[in-house]
C-alpha positions as CSV (number, residue, x, y, z in Angstrom):
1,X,20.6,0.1,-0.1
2,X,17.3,-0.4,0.1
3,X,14.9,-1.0,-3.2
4,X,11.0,-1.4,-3.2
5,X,9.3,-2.2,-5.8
6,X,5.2,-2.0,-5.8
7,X,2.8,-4.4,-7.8
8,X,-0.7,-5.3,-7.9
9,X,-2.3,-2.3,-9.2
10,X,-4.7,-2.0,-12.5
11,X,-8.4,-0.8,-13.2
12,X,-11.2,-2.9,-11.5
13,X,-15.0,-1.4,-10.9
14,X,-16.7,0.0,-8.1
15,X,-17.0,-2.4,-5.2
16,X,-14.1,-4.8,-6.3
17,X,-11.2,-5.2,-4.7
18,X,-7.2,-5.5,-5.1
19,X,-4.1,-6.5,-3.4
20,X,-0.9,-4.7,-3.8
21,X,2.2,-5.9,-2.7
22,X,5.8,-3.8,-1.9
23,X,8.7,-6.1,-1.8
24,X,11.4,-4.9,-0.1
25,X,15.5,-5.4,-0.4
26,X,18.0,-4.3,1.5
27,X,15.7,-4.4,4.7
28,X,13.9,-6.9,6.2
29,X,10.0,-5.4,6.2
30,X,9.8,-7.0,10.1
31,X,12.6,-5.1,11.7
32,X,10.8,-1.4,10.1
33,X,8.0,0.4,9.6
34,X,6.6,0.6,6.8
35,X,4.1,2.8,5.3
36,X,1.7,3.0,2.2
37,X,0.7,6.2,0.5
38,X,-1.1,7.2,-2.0
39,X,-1.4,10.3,-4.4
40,X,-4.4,11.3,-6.1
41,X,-4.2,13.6,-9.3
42,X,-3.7,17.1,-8.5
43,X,-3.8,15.7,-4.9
44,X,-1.1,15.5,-2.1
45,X,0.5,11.9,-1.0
46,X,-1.9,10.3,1.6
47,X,-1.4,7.8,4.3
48,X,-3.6,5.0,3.8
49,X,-1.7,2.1,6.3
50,X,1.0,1.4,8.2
51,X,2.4,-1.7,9.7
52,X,4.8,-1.8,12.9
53,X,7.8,-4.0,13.5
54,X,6.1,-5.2,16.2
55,X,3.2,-6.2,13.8
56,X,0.8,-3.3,14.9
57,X,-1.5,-2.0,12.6
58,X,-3.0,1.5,11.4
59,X,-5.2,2.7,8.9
60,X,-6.4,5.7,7.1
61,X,-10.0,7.0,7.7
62,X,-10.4,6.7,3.5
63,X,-9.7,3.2,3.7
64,X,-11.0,2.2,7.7
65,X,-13.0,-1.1,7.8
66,X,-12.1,-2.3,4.3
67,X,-8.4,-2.5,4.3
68,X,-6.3,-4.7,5.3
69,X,-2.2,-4.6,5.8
70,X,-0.2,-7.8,6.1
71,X,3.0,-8.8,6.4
72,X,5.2,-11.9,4.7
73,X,8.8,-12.2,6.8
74,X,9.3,-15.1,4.3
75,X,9.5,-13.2,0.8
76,X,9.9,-9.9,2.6
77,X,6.7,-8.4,1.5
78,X,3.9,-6.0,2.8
79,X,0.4,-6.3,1.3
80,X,-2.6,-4.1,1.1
81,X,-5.5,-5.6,0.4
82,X,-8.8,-2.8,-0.1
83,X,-11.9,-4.2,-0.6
84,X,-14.9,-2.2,-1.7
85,X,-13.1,0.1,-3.8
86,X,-14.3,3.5,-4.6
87,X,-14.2,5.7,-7.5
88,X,-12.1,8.5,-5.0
89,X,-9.7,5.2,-4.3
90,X,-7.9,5.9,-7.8
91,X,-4.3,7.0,-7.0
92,X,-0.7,5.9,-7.6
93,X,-0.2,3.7,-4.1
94,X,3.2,3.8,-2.7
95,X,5.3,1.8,-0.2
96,X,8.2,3.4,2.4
97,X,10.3,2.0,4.2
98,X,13.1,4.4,6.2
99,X,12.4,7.1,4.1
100,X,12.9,5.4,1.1
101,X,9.9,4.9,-1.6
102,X,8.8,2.7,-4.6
103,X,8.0,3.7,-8.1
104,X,4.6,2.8,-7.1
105,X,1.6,1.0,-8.5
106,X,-1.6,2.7,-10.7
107,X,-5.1,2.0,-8.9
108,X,-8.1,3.2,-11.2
109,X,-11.4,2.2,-9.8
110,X,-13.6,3.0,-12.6
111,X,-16.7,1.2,-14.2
């Protein structure tokens, strides 16, 4: 069975920046996929980056040249890393891995 669970969110200003993590059991994060979303209010879930098995890389045009998606085979973790966060960032990020999804994690960019 296989559990995520998502960490790293909170309230930071404009221009700051965050890394959230999705740790992953029940799968090993380098033999997937996996994907992070996120939902705005009153908005619908949004892909914002995807790593490969193969360690490939893909991003969201929201989050294009200020994002970065990582992968620890060791602890079995993917990270996002956004820098120069925007007000329009603020959204509950999510992780998924073969069709399965974390609770998520709470982003507020406010000042």
């Amino acid at each position: 069975q296989v559990q995520l669970v998502e960490s790293g969110g909170g309230l930071v200003q404009p221009g700051g920046s965050l890394r959230l993590s999705c740790a992953a059991s029940g799968r090993a994060v380098s033999s997937e996929n996996v994907q992070w979303y996120r939902q705005a209010p009153g908005k619908g879930r949004e892909l914002v980056a995807v790593i490969g098995h193969l360690g490939t890389t893909l991003y969201g045009d929201s989050v294009k040249g200020r994002s970065t998606i990582s992968r620890d085979n060791a602890t079995n973790t993917v990270h996002l890393q956004i820098n120069n966060l925007k007000p329009e960032d603020t959204a509950i990020y999510y992780c998924n891995l073969t069709m399965n999804w974390g609770q998520g994690t709470q982003v507020t960019v406010s000042s």
